[in-house]
C-alpha positions as CSV (number, residue, x, y, z in Angstrom):
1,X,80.6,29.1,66.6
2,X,80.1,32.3,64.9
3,X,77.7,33.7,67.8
4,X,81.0,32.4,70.3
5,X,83.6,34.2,68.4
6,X,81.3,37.3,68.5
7,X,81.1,37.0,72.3
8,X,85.1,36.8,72.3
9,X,85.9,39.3,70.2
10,X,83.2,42.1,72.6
11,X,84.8,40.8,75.7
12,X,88.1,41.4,74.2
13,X,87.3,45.2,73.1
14,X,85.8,45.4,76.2
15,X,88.7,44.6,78.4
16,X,90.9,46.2,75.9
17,X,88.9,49.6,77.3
18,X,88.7,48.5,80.4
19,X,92.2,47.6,80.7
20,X,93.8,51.2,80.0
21,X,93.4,55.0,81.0
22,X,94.4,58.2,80.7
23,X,96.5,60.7,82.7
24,X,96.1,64.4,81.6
25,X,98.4,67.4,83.3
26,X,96.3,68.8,85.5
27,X,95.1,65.0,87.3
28,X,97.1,62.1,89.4
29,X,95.4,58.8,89.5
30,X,95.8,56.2,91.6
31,X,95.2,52.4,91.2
32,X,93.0,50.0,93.2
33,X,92.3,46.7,93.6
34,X,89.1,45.9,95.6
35,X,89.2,49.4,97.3
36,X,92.7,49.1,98.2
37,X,95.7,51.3,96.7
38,X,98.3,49.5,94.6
39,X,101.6,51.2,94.4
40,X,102.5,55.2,93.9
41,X,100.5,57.7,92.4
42,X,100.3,57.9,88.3
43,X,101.4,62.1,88.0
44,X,102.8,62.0,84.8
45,X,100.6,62.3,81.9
46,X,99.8,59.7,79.3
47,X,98.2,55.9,78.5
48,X,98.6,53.7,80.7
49,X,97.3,50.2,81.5
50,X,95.6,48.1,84.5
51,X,94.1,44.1,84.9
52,X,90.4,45.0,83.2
53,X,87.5,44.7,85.7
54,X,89.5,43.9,88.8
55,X,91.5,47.2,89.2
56,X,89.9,50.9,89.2
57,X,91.1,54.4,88.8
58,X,91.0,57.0,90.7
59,X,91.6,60.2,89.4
60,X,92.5,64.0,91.7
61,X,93.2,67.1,91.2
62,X,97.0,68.7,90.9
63,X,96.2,71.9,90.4
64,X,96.3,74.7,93.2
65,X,92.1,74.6,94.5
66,X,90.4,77.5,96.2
67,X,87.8,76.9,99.8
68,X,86.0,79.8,100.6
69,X,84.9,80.1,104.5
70,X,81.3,81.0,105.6
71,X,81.3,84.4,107.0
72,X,81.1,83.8,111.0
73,X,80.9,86.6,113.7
74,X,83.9,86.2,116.2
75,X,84.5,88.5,118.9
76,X,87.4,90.6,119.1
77,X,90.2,90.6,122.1
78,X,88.4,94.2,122.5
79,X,85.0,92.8,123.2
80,X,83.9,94.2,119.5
81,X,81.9,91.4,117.4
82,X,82.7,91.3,113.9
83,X,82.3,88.9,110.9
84,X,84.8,87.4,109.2
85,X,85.0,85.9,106.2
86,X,88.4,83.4,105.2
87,X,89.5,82.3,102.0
88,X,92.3,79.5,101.1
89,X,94.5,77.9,98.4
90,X,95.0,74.9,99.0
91,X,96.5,71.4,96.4
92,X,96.9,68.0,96.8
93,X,100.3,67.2,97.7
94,X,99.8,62.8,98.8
95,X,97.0,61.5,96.8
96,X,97.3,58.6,98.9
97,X,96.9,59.7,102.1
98,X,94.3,62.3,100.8
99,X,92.3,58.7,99.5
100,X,92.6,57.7,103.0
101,X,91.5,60.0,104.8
102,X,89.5,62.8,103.0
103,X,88.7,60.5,100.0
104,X,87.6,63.5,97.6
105,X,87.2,67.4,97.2
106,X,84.2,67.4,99.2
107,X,85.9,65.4,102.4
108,X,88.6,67.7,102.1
109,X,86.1,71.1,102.2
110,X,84.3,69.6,105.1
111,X,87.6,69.2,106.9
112,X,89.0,72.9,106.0
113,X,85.6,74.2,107.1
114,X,86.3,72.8,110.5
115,X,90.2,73.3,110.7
116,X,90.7,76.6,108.8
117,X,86.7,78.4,110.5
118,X,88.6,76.7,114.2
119,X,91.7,78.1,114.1
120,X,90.6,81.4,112.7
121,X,88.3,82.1,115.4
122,X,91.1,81.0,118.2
123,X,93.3,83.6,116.6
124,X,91.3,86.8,115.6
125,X,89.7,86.3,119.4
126,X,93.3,86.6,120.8
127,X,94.0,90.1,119.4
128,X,92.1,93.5,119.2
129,X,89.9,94.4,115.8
130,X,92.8,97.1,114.8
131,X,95.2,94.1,114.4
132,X,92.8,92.3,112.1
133,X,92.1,95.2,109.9
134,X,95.2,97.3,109.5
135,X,98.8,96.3,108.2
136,X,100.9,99.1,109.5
137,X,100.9,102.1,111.4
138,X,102.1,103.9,108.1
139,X,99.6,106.8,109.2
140,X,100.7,107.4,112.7
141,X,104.6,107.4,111.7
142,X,103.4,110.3,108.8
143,X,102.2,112.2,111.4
144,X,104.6,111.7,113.5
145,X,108.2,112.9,111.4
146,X,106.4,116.0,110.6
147,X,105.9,116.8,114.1
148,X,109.8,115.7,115.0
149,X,110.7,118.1,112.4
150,X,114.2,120.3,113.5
151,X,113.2,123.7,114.4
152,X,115.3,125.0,111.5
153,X,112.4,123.8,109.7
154,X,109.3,125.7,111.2
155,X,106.6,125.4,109.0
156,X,104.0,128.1,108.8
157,X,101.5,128.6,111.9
158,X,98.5,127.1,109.4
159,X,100.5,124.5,108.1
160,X,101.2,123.4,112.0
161,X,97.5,123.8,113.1
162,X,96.7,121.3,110.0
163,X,99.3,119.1,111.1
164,X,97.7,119.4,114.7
165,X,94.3,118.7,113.4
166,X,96.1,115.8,111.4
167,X,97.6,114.4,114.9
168,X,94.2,114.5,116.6
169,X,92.4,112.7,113.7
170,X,95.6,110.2,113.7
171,X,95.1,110.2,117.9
172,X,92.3,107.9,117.9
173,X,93.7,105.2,115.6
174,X,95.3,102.2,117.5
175,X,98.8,101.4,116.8
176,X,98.9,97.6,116.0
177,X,101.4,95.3,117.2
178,X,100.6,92.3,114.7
179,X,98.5,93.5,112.0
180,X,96.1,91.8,109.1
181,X,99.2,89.9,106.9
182,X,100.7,88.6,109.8
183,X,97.4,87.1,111.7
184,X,96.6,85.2,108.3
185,X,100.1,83.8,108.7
186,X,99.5,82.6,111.7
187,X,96.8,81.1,111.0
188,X,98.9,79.6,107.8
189,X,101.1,78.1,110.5
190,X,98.8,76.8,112.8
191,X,96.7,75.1,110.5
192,X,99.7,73.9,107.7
193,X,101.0,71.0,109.8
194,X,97.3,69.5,110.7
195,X,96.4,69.7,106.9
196,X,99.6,67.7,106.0
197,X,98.3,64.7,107.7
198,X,95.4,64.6,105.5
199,X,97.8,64.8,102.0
200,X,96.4,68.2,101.6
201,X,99.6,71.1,101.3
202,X,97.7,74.7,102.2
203,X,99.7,77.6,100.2
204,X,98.0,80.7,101.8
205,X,95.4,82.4,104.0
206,X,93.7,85.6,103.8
207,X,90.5,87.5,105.6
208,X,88.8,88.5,102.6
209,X,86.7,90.5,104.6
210,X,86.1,92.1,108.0
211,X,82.7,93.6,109.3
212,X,80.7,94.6,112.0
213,X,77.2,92.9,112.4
214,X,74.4,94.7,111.1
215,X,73.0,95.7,114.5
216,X,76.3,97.7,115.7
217,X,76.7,98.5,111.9
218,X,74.9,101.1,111.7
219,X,75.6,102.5,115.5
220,X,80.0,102.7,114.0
221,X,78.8,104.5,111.1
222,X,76.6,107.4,112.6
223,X,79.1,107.8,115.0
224,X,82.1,108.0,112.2
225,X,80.1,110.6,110.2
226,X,79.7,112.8,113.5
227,X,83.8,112.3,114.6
228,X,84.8,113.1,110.7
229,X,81.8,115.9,110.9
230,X,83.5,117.5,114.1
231,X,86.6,117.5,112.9
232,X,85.8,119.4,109.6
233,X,84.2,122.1,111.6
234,X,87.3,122.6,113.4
235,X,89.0,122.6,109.9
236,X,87.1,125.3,108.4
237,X,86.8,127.2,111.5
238,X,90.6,127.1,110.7
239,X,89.8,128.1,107.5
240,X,87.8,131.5,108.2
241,X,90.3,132.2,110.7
242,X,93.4,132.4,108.2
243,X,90.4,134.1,105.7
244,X,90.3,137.1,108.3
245,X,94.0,137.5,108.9
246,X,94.6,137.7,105.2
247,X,91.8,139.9,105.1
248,X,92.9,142.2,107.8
249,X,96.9,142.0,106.0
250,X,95.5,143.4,102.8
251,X,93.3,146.0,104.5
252,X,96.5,147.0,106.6
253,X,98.1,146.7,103.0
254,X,95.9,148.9,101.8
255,X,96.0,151.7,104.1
256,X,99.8,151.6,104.0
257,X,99.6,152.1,99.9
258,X,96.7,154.9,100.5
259,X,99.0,156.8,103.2
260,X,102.0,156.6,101.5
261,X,100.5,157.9,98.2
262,X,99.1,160.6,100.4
263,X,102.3,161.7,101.7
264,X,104.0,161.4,98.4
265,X,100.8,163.9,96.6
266,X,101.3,166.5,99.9
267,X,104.8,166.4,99.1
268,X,104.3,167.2,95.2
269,X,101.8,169.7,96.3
270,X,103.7,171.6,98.7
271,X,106.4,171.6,96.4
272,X,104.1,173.0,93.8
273,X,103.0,175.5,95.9
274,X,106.7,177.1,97.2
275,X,107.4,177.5,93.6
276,X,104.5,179.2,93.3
277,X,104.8,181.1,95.5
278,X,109.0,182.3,95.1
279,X,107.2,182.9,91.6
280,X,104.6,185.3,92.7
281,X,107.8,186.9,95.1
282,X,110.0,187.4,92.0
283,X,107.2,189.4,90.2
284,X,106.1,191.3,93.1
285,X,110.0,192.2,93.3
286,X,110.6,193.1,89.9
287,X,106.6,194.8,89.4
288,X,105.4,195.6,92.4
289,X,102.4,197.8,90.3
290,X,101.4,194.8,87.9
291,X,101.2,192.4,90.8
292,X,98.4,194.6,92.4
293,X,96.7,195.1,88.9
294,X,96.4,191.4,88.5
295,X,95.0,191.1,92.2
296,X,93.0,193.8,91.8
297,X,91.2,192.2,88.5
298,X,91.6,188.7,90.2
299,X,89.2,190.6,92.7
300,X,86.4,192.2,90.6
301,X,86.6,188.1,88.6
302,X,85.9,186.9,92.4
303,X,83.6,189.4,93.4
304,X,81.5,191.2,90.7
305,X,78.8,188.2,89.5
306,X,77.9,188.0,85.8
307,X,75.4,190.8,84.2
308,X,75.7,192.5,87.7
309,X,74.8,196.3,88.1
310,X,76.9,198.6,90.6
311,X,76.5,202.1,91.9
312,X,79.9,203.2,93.3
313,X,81.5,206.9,93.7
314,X,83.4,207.9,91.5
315,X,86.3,208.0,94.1
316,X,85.5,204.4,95.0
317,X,88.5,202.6,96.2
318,X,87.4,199.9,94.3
319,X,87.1,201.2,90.8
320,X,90.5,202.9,91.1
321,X,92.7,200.7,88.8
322,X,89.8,201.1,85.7
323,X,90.4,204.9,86.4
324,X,94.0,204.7,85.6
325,X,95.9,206.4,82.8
326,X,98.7,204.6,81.4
């Protein structure tokens, strides 16, 4: 009796267990009976209770869940081969039909692998590689106003052979039509409806990354490095150009300061000299005699060299104002 009531009392505990679950926030269950689905999805947390050993639980996700794409090389509307690599967010929105046809996480990353990696391909093979990398032509527009500019505005002949350069550089990027956000988008649209079928709700798309296959890699790069190579040649020839016309400016500058200064000294020297001169008139005027005696001793000063020995007549022209009487 005792071992019986033992037995009864486990079985009860064990179908007391058995008989209940739990629903946390971030899960739905569903109920089965025999592999089949009984009634809605259980979304709300908390305890609840099924028939012990008959019916199961199944228990999914609510919250928003990433897939992440294998890289895969697709070739471009342009002929170009690139690899692309997708990544999604995607949720549960009908556990029941996601049971049904998916059955768990892993059904439902084997199915995006083959939906999402499909369309993908369809759509980044329908458009040129420009469209899949850039988002606007931001660049081309830049360049663009500043060369609509009114011609009230002329901008200086270096800044206009920069904003030529500029142009060129900008001249070999393709303007897109569609561009990166919206080619995810379409691939959000395309792909949304299919997914829906399967209980799954897909919230976005994005190319997480775009690249060229290693064996053209390297061709894109050495090629870049000689374009942006060329093109900063033809900026700094730019650059020692302007360097000699501001050279040659200053030098002309400087030979305008140098001949004006010039003038300016004649001028101060000439002037110098005519008052000298009406000074030397005015004395020769008023003194004609002490004007030749300071000439003549301005003479013997110029003439007669230091400790120097003469032998002159005494009626020498030359000694004639030392012979003077006052």
């Amino acid at each position: 009796m005792k071992v019986v009531s033992i037995i009864l009392f486990v079985l009860l505990g064990l179908g007391a267990i058995n008989g209940t679950f739990v629903v946390r926030e971030s899960e739905q269950a569903l109920i089965t009976q025999f592999g089949k689905i009984l009634g809605e999805p259980v979304s709300k947390a908390g305890l609840y209770v099924k028939i012990p050993f008959i019916q199961d639980v199944r228990y999914f996700d609510k919250r928003i869940l990433s897939w992440d794409g294998d890289p895969n090389q697709i070739p471009t509307k342009d002929k170009k081969y690139i690899i692309v690599d997708t990544t999604a967010r995607w949720r549960i929105s009908d556990s029941v039909k996601f049971a049904q046809t998916v059955q768990d996480e892993s059904g439902a990353a084997a199915r995006l692998d083959g939906i999402l990696d499909g369309v993908t391909r369809d759509i980044i093979s329908r458009h040129n590689l420009v469209e899949a990398v850039r988002n606007t032509n931001t660049i081309l527009d830049r360049v663009q106003a500043k060369l609509n500019k009114p011609k009230s505005e002329e901008l200086p002949s270096d800044v206009t052979k920069l904003i030529e350069i500029e142009e060129e550089i900008s001249g070999e990027i393709e303007a897109i039509q569609v561009g990166r956000e919206r080619l995810s988008d379409a691939i959000l649209e395309r792909t949304r409806p299919e997914l829906i079928s399967l209980g799954i709700e897909l919230i976005d798309v994005q190319l997480r990354r775009i690249a060229y296959e290693a064996s053209v890699e390297t061709k894109v790069f050495s090629r870049m490095i000689s374009e942006r190579q060329r093109i900063a040649e033809k900026i700094r020839s730019l650059g020692k150009a302007e360097e000699a016309r501001i050279k040659g400016k200053m030098n002309l500058d400087l030979q305008e300061i140098e001949s004006t200064a010039y003038r300016k000294s004649e001028e101060v020297r000439g002037k110098a000299d005519a008052e000298a001169i009406s000074i030397y008139a005015q004395s020769l005027g008023r003194e004609p005699e002490f004007y030749n005696f300071l000439r003549t001793l301005e003479a013997y000063r110029k003439s007669l060299p230091e400790k120097a020995e003469l032998i002159l007549s005494t009626n020498s022209e030359f000694l004639k104002q030392l012979k003077q009487k006052k």
